[in-house]
N, C-alpha and C positions, 0 to 999 in steps of 0.2 A: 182934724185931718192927719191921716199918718203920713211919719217922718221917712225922711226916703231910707236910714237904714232900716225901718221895718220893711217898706215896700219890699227891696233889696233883700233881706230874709227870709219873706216870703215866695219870693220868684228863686233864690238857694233851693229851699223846703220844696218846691214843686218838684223842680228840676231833678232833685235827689231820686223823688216818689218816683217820678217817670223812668228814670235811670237802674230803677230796680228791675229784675229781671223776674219774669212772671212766667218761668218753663224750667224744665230741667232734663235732663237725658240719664237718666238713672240707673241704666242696664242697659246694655249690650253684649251679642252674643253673636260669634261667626256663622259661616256655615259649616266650618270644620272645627268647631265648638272655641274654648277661650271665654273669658268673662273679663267684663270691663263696663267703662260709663263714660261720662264725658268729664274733659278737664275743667279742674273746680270744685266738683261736686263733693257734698260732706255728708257721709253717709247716716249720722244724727242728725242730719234736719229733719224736725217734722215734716209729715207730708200731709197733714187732715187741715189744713188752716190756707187763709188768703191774705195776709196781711203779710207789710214788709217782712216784720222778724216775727219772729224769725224762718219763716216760711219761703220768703225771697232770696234768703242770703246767699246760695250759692248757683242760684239759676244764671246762666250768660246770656249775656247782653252785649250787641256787636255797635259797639260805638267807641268814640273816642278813639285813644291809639289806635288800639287793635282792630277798628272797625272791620276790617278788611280783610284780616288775618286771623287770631283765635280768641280775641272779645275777652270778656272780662264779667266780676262778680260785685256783689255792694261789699259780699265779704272779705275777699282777700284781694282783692282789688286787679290788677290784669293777672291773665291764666301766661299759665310757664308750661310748654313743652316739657321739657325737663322734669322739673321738677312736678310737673300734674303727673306726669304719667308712671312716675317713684310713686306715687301720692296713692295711686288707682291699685296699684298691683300692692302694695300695703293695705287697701283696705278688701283686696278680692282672695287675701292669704298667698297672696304669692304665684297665682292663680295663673297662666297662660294669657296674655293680651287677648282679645278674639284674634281667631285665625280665619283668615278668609283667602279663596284662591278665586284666580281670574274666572269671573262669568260669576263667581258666587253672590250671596248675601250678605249683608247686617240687618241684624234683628235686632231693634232697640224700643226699651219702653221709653215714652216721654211723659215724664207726669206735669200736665197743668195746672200750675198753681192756681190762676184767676182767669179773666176774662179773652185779654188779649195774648195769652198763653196758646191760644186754640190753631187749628191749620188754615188752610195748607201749606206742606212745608215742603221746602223744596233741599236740597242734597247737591253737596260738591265733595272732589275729593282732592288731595295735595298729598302726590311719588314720595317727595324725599324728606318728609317731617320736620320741615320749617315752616309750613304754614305758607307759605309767600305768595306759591302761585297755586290756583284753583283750575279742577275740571270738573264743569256738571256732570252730574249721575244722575241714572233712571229713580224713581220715588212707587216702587209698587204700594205701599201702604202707609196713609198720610193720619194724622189724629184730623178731628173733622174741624170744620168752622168755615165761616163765610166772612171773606176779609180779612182773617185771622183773628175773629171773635165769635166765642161761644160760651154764654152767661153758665148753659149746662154744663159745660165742660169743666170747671173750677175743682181745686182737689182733685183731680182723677189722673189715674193713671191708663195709656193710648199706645198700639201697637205701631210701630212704626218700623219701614223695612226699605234698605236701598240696595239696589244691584252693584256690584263689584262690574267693574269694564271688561270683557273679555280676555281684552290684550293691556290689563292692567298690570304695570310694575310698582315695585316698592322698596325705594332705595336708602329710607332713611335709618340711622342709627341714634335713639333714644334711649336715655336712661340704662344704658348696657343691652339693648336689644336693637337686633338688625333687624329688614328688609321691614321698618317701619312704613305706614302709609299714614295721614289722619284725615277723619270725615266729619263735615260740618253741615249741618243741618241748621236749618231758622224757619221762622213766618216772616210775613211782612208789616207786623206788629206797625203802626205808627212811632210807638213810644221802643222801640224797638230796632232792628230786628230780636227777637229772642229764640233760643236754642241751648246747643251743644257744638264741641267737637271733641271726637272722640278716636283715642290711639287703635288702630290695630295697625293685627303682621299676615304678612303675606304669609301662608307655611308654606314652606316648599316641601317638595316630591323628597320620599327617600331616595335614596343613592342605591340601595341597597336593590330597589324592584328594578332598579337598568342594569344593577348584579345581573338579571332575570336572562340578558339580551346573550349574557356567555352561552345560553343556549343556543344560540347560534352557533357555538364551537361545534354543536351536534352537526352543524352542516362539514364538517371534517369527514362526515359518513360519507360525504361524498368521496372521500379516499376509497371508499369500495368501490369506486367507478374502475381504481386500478383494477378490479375486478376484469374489467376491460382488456387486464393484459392476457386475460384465458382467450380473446382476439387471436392469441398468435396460437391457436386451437386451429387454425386456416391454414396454419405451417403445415397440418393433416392433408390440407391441399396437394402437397407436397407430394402425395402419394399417387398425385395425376401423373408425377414421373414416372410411374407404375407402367403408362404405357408403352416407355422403354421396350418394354418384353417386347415391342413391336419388331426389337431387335434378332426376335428368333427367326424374323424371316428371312435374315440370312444365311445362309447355308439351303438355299432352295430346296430348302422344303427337306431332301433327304439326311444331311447335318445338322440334324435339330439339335445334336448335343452340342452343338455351340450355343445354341439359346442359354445354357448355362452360365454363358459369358454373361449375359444381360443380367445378370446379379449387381446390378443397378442398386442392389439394395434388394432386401429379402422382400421390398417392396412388389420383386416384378411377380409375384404371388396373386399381385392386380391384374398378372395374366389371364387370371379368372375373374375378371373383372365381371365378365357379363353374366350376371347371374350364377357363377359357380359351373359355366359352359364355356368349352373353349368355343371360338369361333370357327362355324362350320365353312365358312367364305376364307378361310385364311388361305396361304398358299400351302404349308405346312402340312395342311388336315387333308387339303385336297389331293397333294400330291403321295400322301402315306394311301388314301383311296384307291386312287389309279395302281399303286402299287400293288397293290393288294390282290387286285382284277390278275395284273400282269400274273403274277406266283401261281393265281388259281390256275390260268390259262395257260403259263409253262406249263403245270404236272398235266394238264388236258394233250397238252401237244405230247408232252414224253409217251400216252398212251398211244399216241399216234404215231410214234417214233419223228415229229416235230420239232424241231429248232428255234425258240425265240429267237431275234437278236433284235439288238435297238435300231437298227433299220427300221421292225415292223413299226415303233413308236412314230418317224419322220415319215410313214405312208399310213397313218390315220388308222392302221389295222386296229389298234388294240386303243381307245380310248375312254375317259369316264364316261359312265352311264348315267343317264340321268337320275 
């Protein structure tokens, strides 16, 4: 009969096996490029093999402490913010986090180690790079499996893809890198959950294309609106005083050289306003007419030995004709 510390060593040994993590997040890439993985991961692991070691050793596994927050490896035992994500950009050459902007993607492979490695898998994300609190994300592209087991799937490596939130922000500062976010992926593994979680950065917009908005200073063209001020071109108006010269009509008509006076301005040259004709209805034109008549008709009378006087005018004798 066995002793109960075998029993008791035995039921360790299981616990250990189950405890291993049988997935890993191997790559990932933004939508606005960056290279990265998930935390933990050790880029000399084999990947052709299913057994613990060393094929397991740095796949996560969301249990214990960290259950809830960023899990943990058989190899280095709980994952570190910090310190994973120094760890990632060491082994990506220094490489850019992925950069991802709101409404974008993560593209990530996940390689299954074994069985319960397989999908589907579902996606959260946590703003300010502590892990602490989670929001679901969209999952466009899951590695397959039913249950989160696929005997086929073992060894292989699975495209996997989560949508960025539209109106996602990213506040956290990691490892000397701001506007961090991190994203965790799992199955619903029994023995499990198994996954990743992986750093990215928000990029932000250059500074430099809202430079672009100074073209709006082009709207200063609207200062040619001063342009507007050739407006006081209505001052030309002004030449309506022209009709001053209306002022020749006094001196009835036979004083016209006081129209002179109406030098109103060299304007009253608007005397000729009407088409470059004086006005034949003026009193001025009318009365140089009649005068005209009268002279002819004096030298008519002198043949006659005749007399004008302006009497004839006040008895209608001698009037314009029509």
């Amino acid at each position: 009969m066995p002793s109960f510390k075998t029993i008791l060593a035995f039921s360790v040994l299981a616990t250990a096996r189950l405890a291993a993590g049988h997935a890993a997040i191997v790559d990932a890439t933004g939508n606005l490029g960056g290279s990265g993985m998930a935390l933990g991961v050790d880029t000399s692991t084999p990947r052709d093999g299913t057994r613990r070691r060393p094929f397991q050793q740095d796949s996560t596994r969301f249990r214990g402490d960290q259950e809830d927050t960023i899990g943990e490896t058989i190899g280095a035992g709980d994952n570190d913010v910090e310190a994973g994500t120094a760890a990632i950009m060491a082994e990506t050459g220094g490489q850019p986090l992925p950069q991802v902007s709101p409404g974008g993607e993560l593209s990530m492979t996940l390689h299954q180690v074994n069985a319960d490695g397989a999908g589907p898998y579902t996606c959260e994300i946590n703003d300010d790079g502590t892990g602490q609190t989670w929001q679901s994300i969209q999952v466009t592209q899951s590695p397959p499996g039913e249950d989160s087991r696929d005997r086929d799937g073992a060894a292989t490596d699975f495209p996997m893809t989560a949508v960025i939130p539209a109106n996602q922000q990213c506040t956290g500062t990691v490892a000397g890198q701001e506007n961090i976010c991190l994203v965790k992926c799992m199955n619903g593994a029994r023995a499990g959950p198994f996954g990743g979680v992986v750093p990215v950065q928000m990029a932000v917009a250059s500074n430099t294309g809202n430079a672009g908005n100074t073209g709006n200073g082009v709207n200063t063209g609207n200062g040619l609106n001063t342009g507007n001020g050739f407006d006081t071109g209505n001052g030309v108006n002004a030449g309506n005083g022209v009709n001053t010269g209306n002022g020749v009509y006094t001196g009835n008509g036979f004083d016209t050289g006081s129209g002179v006076n109406t030098g109103n301005g060299v304007n009253t040259g608007n005397d000729f306003n009407t088409n470059g004709r004086r006005d034949v209805n003026k009193p001025a034109k009318r009365n140089a007419t009649v005068m005209s008549k009268v002279l002819r008709r004096r030298q008519n009378a002198r043949d006659f030995r005749r007399t004008v006087t302006p009497e004839d005018f006040e008895f209608g004798m001698y009037q314009e004709e029509d």
